[in-house]
C-alpha positions as CSV (number, residue, x, y, z in Angstrom):
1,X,62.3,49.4,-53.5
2,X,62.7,52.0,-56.1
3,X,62.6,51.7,-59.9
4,X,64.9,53.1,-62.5
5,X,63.7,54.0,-66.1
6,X,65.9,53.3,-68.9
7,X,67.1,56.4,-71.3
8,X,65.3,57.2,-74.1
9,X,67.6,55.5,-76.3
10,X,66.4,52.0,-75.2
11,X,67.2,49.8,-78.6
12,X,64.1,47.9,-78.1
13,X,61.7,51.1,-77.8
14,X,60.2,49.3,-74.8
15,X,60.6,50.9,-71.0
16,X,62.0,48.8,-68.7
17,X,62.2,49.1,-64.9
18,X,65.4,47.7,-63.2
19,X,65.5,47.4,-59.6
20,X,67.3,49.9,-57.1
21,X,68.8,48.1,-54.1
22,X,69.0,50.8,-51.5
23,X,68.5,50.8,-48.2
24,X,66.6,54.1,-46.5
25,X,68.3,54.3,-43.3
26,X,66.6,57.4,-42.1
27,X,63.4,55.2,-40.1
28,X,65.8,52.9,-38.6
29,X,67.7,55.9,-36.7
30,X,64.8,57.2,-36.0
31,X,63.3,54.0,-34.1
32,X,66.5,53.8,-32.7
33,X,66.1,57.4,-31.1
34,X,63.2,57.3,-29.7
35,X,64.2,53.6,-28.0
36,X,67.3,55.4,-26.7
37,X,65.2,58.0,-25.0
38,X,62.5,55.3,-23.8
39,X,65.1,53.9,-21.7
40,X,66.8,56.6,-20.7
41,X,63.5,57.7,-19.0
42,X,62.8,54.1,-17.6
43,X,66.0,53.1,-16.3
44,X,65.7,55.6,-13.3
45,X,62.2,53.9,-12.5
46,X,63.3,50.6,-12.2
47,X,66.4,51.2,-9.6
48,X,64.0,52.8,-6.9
49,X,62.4,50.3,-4.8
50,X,59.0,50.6,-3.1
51,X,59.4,52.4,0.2
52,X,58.4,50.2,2.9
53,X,58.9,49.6,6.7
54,X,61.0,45.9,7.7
55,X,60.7,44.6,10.4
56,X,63.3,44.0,13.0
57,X,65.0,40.8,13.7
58,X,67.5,39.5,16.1
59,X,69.0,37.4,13.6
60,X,73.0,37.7,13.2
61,X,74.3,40.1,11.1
62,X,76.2,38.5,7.8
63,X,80.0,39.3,8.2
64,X,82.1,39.9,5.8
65,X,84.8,37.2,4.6
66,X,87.6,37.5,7.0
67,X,91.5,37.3,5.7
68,X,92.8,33.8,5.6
69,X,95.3,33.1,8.9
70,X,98.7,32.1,7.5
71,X,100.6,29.6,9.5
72,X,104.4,29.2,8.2
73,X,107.3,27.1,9.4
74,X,110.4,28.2,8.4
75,X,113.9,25.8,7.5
76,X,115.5,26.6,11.3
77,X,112.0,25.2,12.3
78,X,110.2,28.7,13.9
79,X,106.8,28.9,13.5
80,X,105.1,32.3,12.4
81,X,101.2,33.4,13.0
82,X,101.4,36.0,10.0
83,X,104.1,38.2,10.7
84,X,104.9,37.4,13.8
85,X,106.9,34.6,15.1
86,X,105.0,32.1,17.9
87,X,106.5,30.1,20.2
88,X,105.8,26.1,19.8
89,X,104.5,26.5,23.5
90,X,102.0,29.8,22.8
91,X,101.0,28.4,19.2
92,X,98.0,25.9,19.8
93,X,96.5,28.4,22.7
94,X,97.2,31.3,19.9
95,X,95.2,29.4,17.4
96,X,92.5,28.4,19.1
97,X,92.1,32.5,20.2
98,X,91.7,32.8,16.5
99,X,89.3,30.0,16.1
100,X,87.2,30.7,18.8
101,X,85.7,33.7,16.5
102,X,85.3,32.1,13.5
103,X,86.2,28.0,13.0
104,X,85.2,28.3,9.7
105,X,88.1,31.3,8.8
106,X,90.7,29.9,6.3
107,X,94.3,28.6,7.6
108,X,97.0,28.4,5.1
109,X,99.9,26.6,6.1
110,X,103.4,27.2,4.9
111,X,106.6,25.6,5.3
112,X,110.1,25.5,4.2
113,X,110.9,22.7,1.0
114,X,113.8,21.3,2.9
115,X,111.8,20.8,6.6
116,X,110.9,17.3,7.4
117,X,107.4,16.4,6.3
118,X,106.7,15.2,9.8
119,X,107.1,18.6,11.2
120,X,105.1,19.6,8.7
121,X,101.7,16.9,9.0
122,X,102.5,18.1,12.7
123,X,102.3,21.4,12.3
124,X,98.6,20.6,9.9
125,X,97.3,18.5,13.6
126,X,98.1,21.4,15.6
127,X,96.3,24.0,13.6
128,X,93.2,21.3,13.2
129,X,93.3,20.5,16.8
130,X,92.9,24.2,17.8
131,X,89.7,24.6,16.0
132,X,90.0,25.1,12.8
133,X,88.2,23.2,9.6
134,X,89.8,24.9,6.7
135,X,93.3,24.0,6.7
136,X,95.4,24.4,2.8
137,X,98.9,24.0,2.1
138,X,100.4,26.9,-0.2
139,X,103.4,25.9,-2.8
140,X,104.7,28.0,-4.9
141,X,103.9,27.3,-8.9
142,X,106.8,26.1,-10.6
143,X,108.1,28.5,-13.7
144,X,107.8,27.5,-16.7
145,X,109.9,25.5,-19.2
């Protein structure tokens, strides 16, 4: 902290020292720097891993999250695999093609508001009876008021 003398045409005669509230900057930047720098160099040393050999396994490999199957059922009561529209005879063997890969792969299950909801629940027992553990029903979110 720095000190300010009075002018010489202090009443009293006397000196007297008032304090200087400033703040030197300058070293703060300059620590600042030189930690910039410090990590700049160190950064690149932490991201490369120790080079060594692993050994082999016969372990499955982890697969990536497949895209959910959608199953919809529309008001004139056709059932769709996606896209494509299934057969009520071809659907359960169709399915359980599709589970035999992966049971734990997501089903979503759509179907028409005005449909009876026993077509529907019906519809939810065929897709769990072909293999499948995931089943959801989708709805659309209602707009706002």
């Amino acid at each position: 902290m720095a000190a300010r003398l009075p002018s010489s045409a202090d009443p009293d005669g006397e000196r007297q020292y008032t304090p200087l509230a400033e703040i030197n900057v300058t070293p703060m930047v300059d620590v600042m720097l030189v930690l910039l720098v410090i990590f700049m160099v160190a950064a690149p040393l932490l991201t490369v891993g120790v080079p060594i050999d692993l050994p082999k396994t016969s372990a499955a490999q982890v697969t990536q999250p497949q895209e959910p199957i959608i199953v919809s059922l529309n008001r004139a009561g056709e059932v769709y695999i996606g896209e494509r529209q299934v057969s009520a005879d071809r659907l359960k063997p169709e399915l359980a093609a599709l589970a035999g890969p992966d049971p734990n792969r997501i089903v979503y299950v759509r179907g028409d508001r005005t449909i009876e909801y026993g077509r529907l629940m019906d519809l939810l027992g065929l897709v769990n009876s072909a293999g499948f553990a995931k089943v959801s029903l989708l709805a659309e979110a209602a707009k706002g008021k």
